[in-house]
DOPATI-259271 format. One line per field, with one value per residue (C-alpha): residue number from 1; residue in one letter; x, y, z. Coordinates in Angstrom, 2 decimals, decimal comma. Example, Ala and Ser with C-alpha at 12.3 -4.5 7.8 and 13.67 -1.06 7.14 Angstrom:
num	c(1; 2)
residu	c(A; S)
xx	c(12,30; 13,67)
yy	c(-4,50; -1,06)
zz	c(7,80; 7,14)
end
This chain:
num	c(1; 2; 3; 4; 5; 6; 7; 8; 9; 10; 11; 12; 13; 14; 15; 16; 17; 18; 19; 20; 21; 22; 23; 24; 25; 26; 27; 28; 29; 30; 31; 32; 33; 34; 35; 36; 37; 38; 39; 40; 41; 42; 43; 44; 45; 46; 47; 48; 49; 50; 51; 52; 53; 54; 55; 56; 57; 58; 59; 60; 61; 62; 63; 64; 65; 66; 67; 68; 69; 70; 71; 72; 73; 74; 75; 76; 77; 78; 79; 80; 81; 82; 83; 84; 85; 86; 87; 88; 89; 90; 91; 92; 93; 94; 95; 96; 97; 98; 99; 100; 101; 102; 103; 104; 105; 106; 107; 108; 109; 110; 111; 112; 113; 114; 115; 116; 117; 118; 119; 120; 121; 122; 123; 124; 125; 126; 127; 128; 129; 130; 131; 132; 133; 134; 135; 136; 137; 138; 139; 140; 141; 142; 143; 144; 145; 146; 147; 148; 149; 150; 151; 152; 153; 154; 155; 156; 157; 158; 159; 160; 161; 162; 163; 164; 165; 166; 167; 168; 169; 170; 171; 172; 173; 174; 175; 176; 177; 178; 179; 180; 181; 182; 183; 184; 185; 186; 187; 188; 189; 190; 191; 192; 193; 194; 195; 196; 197; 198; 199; 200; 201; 202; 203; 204; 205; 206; 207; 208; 209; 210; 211; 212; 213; 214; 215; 216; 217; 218; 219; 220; 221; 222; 223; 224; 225; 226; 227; 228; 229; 230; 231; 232; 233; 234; 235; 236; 237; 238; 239; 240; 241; 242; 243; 244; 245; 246; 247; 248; 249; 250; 251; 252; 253; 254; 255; 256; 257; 258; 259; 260; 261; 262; 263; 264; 265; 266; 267; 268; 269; 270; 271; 272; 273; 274; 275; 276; 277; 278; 279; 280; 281; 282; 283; 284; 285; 286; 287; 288; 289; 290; 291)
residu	c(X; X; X; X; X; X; X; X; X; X; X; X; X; X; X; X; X; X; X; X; X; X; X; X; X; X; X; X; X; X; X; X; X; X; X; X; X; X; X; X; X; X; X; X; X; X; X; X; X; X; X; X; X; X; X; X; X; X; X; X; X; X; X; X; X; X; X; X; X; X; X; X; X; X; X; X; X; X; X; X; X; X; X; X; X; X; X; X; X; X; X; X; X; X; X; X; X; X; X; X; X; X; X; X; X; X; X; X; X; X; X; X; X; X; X; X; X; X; X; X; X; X; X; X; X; X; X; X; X; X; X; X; X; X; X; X; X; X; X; X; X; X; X; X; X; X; X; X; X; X; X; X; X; X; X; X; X; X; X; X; X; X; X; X; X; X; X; X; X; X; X; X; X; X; X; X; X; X; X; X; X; X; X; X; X; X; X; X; X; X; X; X; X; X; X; X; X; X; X; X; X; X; X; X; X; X; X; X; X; X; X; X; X; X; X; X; X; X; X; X; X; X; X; X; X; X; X; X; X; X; X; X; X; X; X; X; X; X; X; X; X; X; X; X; X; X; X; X; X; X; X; X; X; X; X; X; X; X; X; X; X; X; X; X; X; X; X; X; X; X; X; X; X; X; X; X; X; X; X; X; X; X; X; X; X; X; X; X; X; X; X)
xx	c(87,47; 83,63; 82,21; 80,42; 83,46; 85,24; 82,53; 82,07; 85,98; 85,63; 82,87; 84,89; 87,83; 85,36; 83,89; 86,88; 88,66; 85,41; 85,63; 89,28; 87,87; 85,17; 88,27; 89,95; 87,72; 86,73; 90,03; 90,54; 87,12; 87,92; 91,30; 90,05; 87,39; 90,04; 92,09; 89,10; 88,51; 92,27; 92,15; 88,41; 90,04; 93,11; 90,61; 89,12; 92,48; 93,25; 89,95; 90,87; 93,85; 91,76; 89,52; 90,10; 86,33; 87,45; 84,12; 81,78; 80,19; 80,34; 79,09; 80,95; 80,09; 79,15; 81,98; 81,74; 84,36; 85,73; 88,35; 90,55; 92,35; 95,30; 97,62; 100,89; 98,22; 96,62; 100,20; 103,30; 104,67; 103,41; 105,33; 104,67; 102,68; 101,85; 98,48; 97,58; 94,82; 93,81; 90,78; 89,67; 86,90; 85,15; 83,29; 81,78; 84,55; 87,48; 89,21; 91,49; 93,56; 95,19; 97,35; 98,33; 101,20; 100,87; 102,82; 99,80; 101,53; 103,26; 107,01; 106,33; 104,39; 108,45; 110,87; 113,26; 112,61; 115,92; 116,69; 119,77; 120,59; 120,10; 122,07; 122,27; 119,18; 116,16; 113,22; 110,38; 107,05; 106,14; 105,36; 108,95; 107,51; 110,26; 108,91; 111,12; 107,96; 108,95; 112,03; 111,82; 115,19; 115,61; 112,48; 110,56; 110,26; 111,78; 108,91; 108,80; 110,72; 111,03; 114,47; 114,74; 111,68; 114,37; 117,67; 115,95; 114,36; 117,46; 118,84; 115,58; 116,96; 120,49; 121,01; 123,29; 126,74; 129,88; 128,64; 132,51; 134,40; 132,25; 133,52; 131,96; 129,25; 129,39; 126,10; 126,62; 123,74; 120,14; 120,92; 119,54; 116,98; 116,30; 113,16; 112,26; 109,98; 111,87; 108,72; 105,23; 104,38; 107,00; 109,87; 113,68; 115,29; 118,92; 120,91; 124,59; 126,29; 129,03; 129,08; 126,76; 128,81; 126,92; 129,30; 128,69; 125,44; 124,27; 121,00; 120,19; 116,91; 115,15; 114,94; 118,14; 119,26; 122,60; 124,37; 127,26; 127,20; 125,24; 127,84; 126,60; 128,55; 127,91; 124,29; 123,81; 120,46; 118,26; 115,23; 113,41; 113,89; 117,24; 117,16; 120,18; 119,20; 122,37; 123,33; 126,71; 125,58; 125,11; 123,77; 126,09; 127,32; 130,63; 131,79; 130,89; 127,78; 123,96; 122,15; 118,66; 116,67; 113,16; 111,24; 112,18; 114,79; 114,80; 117,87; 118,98; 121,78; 122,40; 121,66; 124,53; 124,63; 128,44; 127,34; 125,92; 121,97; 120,84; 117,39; 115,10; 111,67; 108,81; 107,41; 104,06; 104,10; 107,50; 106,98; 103,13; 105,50; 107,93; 104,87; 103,33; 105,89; 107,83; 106,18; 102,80; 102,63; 102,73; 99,69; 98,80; 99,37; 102,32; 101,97; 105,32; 104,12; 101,45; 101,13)
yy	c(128,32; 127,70; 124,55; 125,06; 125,73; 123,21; 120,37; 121,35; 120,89; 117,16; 116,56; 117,37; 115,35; 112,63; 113,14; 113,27; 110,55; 108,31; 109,15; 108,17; 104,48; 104,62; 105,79; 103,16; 100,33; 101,51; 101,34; 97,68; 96,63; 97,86; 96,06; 92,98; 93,03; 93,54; 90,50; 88,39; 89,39; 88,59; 85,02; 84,59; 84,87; 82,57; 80,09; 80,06; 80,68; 77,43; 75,20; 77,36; 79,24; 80,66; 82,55; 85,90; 87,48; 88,86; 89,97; 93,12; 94,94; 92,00; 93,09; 91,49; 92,78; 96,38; 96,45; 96,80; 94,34; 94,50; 92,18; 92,73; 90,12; 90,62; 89,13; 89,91; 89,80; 93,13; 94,46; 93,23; 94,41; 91,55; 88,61; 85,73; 82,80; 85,42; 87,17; 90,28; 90,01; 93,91; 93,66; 96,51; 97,24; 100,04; 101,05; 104,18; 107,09; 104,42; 101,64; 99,66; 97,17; 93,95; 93,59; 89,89; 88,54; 84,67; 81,92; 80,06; 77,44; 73,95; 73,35; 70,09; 72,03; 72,73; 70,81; 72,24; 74,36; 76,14; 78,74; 79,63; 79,90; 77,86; 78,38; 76,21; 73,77; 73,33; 72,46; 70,47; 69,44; 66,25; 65,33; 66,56; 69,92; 73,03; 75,60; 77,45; 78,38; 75,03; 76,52; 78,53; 79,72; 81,87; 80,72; 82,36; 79,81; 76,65; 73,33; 71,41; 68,13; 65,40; 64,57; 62,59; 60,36; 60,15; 59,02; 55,96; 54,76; 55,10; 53,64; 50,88; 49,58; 49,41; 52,51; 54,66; 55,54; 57,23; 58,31; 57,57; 59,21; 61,64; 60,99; 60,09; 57,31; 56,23; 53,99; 51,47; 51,91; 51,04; 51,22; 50,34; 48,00; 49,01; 50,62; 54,32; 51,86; 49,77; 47,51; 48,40; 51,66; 52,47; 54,50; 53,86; 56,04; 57,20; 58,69; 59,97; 62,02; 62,92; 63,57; 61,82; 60,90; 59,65; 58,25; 58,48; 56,96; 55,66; 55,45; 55,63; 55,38; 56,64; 59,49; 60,87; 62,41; 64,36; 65,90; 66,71; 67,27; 65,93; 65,45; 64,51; 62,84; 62,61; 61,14; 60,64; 60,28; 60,23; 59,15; 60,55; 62,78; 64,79; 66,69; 68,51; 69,94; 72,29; 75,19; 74,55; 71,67; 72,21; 70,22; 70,39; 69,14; 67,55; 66,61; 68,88; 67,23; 67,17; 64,95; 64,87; 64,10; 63,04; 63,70; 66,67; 68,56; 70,53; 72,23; 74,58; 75,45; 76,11; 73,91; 74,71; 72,88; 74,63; 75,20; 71,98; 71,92; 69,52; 68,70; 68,29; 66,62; 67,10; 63,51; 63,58; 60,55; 60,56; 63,95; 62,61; 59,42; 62,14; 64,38; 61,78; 60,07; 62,64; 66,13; 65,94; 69,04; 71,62; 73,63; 74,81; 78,49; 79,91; 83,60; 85,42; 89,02; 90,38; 93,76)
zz	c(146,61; 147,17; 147,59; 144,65; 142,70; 144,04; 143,05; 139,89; 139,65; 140,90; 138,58; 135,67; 136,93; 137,10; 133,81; 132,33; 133,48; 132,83; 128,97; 129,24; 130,30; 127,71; 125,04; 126,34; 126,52; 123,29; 121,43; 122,86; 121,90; 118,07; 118,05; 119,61; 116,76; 113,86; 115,63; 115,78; 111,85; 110,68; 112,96; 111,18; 107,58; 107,95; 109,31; 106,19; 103,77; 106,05; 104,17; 101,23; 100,15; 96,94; 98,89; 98,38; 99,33; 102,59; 105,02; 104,77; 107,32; 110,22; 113,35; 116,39; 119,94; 118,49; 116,50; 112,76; 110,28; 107,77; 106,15; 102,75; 101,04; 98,61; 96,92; 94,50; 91,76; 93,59; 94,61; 93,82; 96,38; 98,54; 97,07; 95,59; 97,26; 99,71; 100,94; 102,79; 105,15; 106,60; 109,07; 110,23; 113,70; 113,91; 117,29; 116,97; 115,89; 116,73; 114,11; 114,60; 111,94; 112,32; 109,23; 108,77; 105,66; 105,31; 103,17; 101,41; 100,15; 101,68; 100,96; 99,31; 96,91; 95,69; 94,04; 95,99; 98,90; 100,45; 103,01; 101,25; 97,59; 94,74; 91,40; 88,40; 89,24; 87,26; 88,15; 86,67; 87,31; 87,79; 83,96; 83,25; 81,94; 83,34; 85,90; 87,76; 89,89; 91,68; 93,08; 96,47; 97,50; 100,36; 101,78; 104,64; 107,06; 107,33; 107,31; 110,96; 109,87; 112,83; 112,52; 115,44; 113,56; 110,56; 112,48; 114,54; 111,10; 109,61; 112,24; 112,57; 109,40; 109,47; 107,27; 109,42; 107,34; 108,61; 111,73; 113,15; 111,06; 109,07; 105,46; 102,45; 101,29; 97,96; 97,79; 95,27; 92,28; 92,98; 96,63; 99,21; 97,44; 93,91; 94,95; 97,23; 99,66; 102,25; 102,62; 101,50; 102,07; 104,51; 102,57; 103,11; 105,65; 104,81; 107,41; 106,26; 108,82; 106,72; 102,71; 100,78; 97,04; 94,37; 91,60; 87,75; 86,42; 89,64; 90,96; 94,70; 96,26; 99,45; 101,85; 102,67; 105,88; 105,11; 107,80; 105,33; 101,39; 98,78; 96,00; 92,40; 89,64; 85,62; 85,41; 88,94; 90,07; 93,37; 93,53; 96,96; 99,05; 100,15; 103,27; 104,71; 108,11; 108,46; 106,87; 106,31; 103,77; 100,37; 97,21; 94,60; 91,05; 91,86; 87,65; 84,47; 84,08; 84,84; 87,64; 88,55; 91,68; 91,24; 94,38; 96,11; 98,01; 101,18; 102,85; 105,18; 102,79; 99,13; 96,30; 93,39; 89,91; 89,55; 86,31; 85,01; 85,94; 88,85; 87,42; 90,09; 89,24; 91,69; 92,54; 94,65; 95,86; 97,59; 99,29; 100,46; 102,09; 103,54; 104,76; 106,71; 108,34; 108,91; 108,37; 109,20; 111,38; 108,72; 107,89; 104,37; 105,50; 107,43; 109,23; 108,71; 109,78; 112,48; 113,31)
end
């Protein structure tokens, strides 16, 4: 082979392997720019979960942008209480896209908000008005709860039951105090680490810690919060006969009127007391797919 020959063969090696890097380098510069795009729009779905204008023809480091926002009301396919953000980057001939599914709404936003089933249970608003849109069973992601937080108020003031022998509590009505505030503005912590039995046409007040069941009798009502960390638990009518919770529930297992309906009224101001003692790091968007 002449030397000739033989550098022109280099030269092509070398000019071949440099548009590799350039391909390359390319290709990560495009998908960078989608990535930066999708982060770009959940910042702002995060100020405002409306938003729904997406971005046009950004340029970011050479790269062109280009961000799409749907929802179910663009394809149903999406969900409900669910948006699609697509960003695209563009260098040259190369795009790349970042396609991002997020939750866009908080769990208190629920009257009940389960990660199993819930059957016989209606929900209501918080002027009594029925809307089953308050129900979220099977949810997507479960909220960030500090349960450790829960247990040493509970335990703070003197409202730890059955944590020996793991049977039932049947709080006598009004309990603990007549009222869902243990003093002020600080609510009252329940913490039941068996079965938690309310008995016909009582009325028990609070934020409830079950480790067991939530049992409800003819007329029973809570008013607060229930939360049942394990999945085991369940919520359930335990008589042929409504109850109602006014405030909220949130479980890891299923909520089940047998039935008879548990009515369960969403009450702001008990899930805002819940949320910030107890929830505060939960953001008004959740990411449940990136790819």
């Amino acid at each position: 082979m002449s030397f000739g020959v033989l550098s022109l063969s280099k030269n092509q090696r070398l000019v071949d392997s440099t548009s590799r890097v350039v391909d390359s380098f390319t290709r990560y510069s495009s998908k960078n720019a989608a990535t930066s795009g999708a982060y770009m729009a959940l910042n702002r779905l995060y100020l405002d979960s409306s938003w729904r204008d997406g971005y046009s023809n950004l340029m970011l480091a050479g790269n062109e942008v280009n961000v799409q926002i749907e929802d179910a009301s663009d394809d149903a396919s999406i969900g409900d209480y669910r948006v699609r953000i697509r960003a695209t980057g563009a260098n040259g001939d190369t795009a790349s896209t970042t396609e991002v599914v997020a939750f866009d709404r908080r769990f208190d936003n629920f009257a009940v908000w389960s990660k199993d089933t819930v059957i016989s249970t209606v929900t209501k608003d918080s002027l009594g008005n029925v809307n089953s849109n308050l129900t979220m069973q099977k949810a997507p992601f479960m909220p960030k709860i500090n349960k450790t937080g829960l247990m040493n108020a509970a335990a703070a003031q003197f409202h730890v039951y059955n944590e020996d022998d793991e049977s039932h509590f049947h709080p006598s009505d009004t309990f603990p105090n007549g009222s869902f505030y243990y003093a002020f503005n600080v609510p009252n912590v329940v913490r039941v680490a068996g079965d938690l039995h309310v008995r016909d046409d009582r009325t028990i007040h609070g934020i409830y810690i079950v480790e067991g069941d939530v049992l409800l009798n003819e007329n029973a009502t809570v008013n607060g919060v229930l939360y049942l960390p394990n999945a085991t638990s369940r919520v359930y009518n335990h008589e042929t006969a409504a109850s109602q919770v006014t405030g909220g529930i949130v479980t890891w297992g299923e909520v089940d009127g047998v039935g008879y309906p548990i009515n369960v009224q969403h009450k702001p101001e008990f899930w805002r007391a819940f949320i910030k003692n107890y929830a505060p790091d939960n953001a008004p968007i959740r990411v449940i797919s990136w790819k």
